[in-house]
VMD Tcl script that draws the C-alpha trace (Angstrom):
set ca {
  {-38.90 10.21 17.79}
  {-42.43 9.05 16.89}
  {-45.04 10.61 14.73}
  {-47.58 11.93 16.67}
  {-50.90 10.18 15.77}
  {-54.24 11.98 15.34}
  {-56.85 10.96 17.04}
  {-60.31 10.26 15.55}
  {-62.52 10.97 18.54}
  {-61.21 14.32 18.94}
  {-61.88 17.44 17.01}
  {-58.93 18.62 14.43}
  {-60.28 21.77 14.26}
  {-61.86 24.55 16.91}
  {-65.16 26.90 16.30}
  {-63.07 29.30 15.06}
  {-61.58 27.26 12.84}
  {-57.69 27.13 13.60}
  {-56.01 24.50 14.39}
  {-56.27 22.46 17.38}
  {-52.87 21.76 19.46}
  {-52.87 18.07 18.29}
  {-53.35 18.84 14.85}
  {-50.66 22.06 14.88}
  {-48.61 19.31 16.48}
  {-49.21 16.09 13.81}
  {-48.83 18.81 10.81}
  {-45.64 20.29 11.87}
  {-44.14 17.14 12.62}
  {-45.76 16.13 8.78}
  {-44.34 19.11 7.55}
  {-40.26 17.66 8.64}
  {-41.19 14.45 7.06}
  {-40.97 15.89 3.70}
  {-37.94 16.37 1.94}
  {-35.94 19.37 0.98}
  {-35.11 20.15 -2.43}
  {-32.16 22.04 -3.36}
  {-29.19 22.17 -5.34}
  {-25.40 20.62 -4.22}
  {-24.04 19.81 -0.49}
  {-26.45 20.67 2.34}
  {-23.80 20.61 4.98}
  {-23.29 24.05 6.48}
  {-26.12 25.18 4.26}
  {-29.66 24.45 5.13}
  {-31.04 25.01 8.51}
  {-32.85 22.10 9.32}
  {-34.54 20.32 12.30}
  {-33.33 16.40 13.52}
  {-34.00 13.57 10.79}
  {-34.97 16.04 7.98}
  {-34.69 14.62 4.56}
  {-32.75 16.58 2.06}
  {-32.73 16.24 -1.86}
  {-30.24 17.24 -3.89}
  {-32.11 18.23 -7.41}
  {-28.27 19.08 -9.18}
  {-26.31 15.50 -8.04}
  {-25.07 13.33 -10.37}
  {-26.70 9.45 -10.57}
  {-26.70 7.95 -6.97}
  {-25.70 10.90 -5.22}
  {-29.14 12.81 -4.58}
  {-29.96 12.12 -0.67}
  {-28.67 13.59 2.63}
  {-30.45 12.96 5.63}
  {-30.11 15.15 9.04}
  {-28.25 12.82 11.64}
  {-27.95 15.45 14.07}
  {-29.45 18.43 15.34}
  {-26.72 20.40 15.21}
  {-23.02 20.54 15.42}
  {-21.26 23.12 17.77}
  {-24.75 25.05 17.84}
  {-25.24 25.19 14.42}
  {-27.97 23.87 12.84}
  {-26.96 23.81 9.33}
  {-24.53 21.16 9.95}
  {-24.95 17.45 10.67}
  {-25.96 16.50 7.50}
  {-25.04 12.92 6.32}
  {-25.23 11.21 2.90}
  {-27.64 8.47 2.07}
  {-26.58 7.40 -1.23}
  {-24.23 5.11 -2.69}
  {-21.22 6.66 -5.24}
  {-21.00 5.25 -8.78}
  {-18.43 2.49 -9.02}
  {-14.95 3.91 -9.86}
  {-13.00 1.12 -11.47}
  {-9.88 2.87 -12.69}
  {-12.12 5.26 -14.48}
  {-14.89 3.16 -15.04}
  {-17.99 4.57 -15.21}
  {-21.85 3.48 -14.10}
  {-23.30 2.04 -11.34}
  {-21.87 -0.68 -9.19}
  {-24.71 -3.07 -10.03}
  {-24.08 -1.80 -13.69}
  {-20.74 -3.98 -13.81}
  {-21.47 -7.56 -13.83}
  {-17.63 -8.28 -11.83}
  {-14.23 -6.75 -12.26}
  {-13.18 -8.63 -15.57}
  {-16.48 -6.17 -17.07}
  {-15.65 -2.86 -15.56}
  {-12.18 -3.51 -16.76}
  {-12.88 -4.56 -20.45}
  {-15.99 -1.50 -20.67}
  {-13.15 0.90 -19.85}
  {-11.49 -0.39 -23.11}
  {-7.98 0.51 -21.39}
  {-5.50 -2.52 -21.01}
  {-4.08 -3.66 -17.76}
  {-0.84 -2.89 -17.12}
  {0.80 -6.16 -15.98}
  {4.00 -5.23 -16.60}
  {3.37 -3.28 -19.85}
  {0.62 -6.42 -20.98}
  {-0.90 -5.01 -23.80}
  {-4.78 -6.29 -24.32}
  {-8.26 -6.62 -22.51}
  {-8.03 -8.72 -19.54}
  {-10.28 -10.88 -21.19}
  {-7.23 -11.95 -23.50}
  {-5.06 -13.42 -20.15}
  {-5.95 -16.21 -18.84}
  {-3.66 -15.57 -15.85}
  {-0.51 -14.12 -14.44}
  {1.97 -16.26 -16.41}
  {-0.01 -15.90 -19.65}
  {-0.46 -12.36 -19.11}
  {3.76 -11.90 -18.47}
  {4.47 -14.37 -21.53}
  {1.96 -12.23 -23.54}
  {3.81 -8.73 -22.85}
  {7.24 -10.37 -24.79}
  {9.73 -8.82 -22.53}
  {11.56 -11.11 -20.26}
  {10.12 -11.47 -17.37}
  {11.85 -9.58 -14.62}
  {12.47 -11.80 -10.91}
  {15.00 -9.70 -9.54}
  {16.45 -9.08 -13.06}
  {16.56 -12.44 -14.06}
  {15.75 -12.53 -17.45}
  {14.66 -15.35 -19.72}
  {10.39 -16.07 -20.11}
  {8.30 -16.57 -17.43}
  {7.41 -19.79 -18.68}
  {11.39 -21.12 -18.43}
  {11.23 -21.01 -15.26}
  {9.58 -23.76 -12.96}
  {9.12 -21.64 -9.45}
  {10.91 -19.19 -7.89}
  {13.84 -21.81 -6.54}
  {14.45 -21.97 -10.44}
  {14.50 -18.54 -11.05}
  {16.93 -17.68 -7.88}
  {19.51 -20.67 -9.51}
  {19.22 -19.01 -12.90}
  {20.68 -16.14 -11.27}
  {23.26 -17.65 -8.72}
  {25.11 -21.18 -8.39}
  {23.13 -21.51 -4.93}
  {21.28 -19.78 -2.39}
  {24.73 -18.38 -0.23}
  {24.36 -15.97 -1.67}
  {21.25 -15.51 0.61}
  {22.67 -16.74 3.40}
  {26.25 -17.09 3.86}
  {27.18 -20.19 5.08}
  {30.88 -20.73 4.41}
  {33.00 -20.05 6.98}
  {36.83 -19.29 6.38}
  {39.01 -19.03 9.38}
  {41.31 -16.39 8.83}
  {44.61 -16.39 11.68}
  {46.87 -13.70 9.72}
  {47.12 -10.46 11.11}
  {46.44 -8.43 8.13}
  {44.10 -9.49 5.20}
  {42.56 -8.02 2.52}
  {39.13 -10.43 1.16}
  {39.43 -11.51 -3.00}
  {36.85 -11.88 -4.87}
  {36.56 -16.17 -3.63}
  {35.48 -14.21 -0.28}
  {32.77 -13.45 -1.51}
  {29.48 -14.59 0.14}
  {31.51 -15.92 3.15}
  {31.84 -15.62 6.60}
  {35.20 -14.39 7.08}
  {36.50 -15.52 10.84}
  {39.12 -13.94 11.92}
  {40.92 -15.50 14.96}
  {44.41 -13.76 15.70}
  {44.77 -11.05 17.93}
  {43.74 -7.70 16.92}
  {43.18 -8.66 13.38}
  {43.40 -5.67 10.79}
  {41.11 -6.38 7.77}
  {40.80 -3.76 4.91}
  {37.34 -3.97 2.41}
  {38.77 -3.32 -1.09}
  {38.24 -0.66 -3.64}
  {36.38 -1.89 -6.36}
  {39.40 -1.54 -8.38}
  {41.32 -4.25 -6.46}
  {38.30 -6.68 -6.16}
  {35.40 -6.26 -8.23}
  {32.64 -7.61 -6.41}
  {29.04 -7.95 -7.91}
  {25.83 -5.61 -6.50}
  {24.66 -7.63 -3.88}
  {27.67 -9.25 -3.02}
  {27.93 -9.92 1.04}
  {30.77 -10.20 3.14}
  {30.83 -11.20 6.43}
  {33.38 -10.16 9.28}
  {33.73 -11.95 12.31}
  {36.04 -11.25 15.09}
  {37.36 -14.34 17.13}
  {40.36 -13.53 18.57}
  {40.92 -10.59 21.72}
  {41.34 -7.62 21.22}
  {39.86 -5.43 18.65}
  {39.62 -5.59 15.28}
  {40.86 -2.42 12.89}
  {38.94 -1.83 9.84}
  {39.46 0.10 7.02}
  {37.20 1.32 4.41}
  {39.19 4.37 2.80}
  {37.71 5.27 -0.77}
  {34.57 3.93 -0.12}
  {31.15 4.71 1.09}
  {29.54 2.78 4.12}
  {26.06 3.27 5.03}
  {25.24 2.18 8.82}
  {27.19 2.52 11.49}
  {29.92 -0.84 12.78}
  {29.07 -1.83 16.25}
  {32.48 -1.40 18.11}
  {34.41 -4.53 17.45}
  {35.48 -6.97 19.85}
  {35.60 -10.90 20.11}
  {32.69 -12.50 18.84}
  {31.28 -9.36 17.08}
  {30.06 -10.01 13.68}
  {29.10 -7.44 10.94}
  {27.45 -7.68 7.34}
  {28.45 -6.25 4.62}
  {26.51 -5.53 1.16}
  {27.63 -4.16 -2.00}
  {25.24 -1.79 -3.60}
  {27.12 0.44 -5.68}
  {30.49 1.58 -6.99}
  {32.98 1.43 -3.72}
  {29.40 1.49 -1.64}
  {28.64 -1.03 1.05}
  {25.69 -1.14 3.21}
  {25.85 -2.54 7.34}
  {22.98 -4.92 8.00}
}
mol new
graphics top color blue
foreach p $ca { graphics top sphere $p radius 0.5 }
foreach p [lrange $ca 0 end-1] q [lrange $ca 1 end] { graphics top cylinder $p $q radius 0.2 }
display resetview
């Protein structure tokens, strides 16, 4: 909407000296141009026409200005208000202005709390990066609870041979064909494909105190042969449910816990 312009070569003002319908016109509209002063949230508050300005006298720094976006909302002219100003910056707690913190490395060192990379101790300022910030902490670093320094270890392919002999244990590779009719894996079947290829093959996952496989531990069952493969689990927890077994179906198997196996 545009202000309504006076103009010149016209009278404001009539003989008996009110207020010509131009002028009433230009003041009222004047009159909305100002702002409002009050005290906390206009919304549902202050009746006020289209594009009014509203100031709130009470807000904290940056948080003073609300300006009326639309006329109303449902009928109801007290609402439509929306907020003009920008928030403080809230860096973990930090307080000030936005343009009061020079980048993140300030807001972080005014707070005078320490990261937390890991339990780091010191201002960010003190860590020149991740690995000096995980050597500076003094625990061993933790890459899927490999332990040893940060530093000992070159990239990750160094870390995950730390931990195992090779990647099968990742992916399983080594595939054992497996013709008797009963078996029972050791602990050597570990991290294998197990193939079975006899006829209605019976297989039975061990108790823990049989075979003590390692958390994490996968073994993989393949049927081969016809017919359909029995499999028993008695004593121990499986989480998933095995797809009904019959040649060429092959299931996963991960150890996560004492006699507990999860189906992936």
């Amino acid at each position: 909407m545009q202000q309504p312009r006076l103009n010149a070569s016209l009278p404001v003002v009539s003989e008996d000296r009110t207020m010509e319908l131009p002028f009433r016109k230009f003041m009222t509209q004047l009159d909305r141009s100002l702002p409002i002063v009050g005290s906390g949230n206009p919304e549902g508050v202050v009746d006020a026409a289209y594009l009014s300005l509203y100031i709130d006298e009470g807000a904290g720094q940056g948080l003073i200005s609300y300006r009326k976006m639309q006329a109303s909302v449902g009928g109801d002219r007290k609402n439509g208000w929306q907020q003009l100003s920008v928030n403080a910056a809230a860096w973990g707690g930090v307080g000030g202005l936005l343009s009061e913190q020079t980048d993140l490395q300030a807001a972080l060192d005014e707070a005078g709390t320490a990261p937390a990379w890991g339990e780091v101790t010191g201002t960010l300022s003190n860590q020149t990066d991740l690995q000096s910030a995980l050597d500076a902490a003094g625990d061993a670093a933790v890459w899927g609870g490999i332990g040893g320094d940060i530093s000992t270890q070159s990239d990750l392919v160094s870390v995950v041979n730390t931990a195992y002999a090779d990647l099968s244990v990742f992916f399983p590779q080594s595939l054992t064909a497996i013709a008797a009719a009963t078996y029972t894996p050791t602990l050597s079947d570990a991290n294998k494909v197990l193939r079975f290829t006899g006829a209605s093959p019976a297989v039975t996952i061990p108790l823990e105190s049989s075979v003590d496989y390692s958390v994490g531990v996968i073994l993989t069952i393949r049927q081969a042969g016809t017919g359909t493969l029995t499999l028993t689990t008695t004593g121990l927890t499986i989480n998933g449910t095995v797809p009904t077994w019959a040649q060429h179906v092959e299931v996963n198997f991960r150890k996560v816990g004492t006699n507990e196996w999860d189906v992936f």
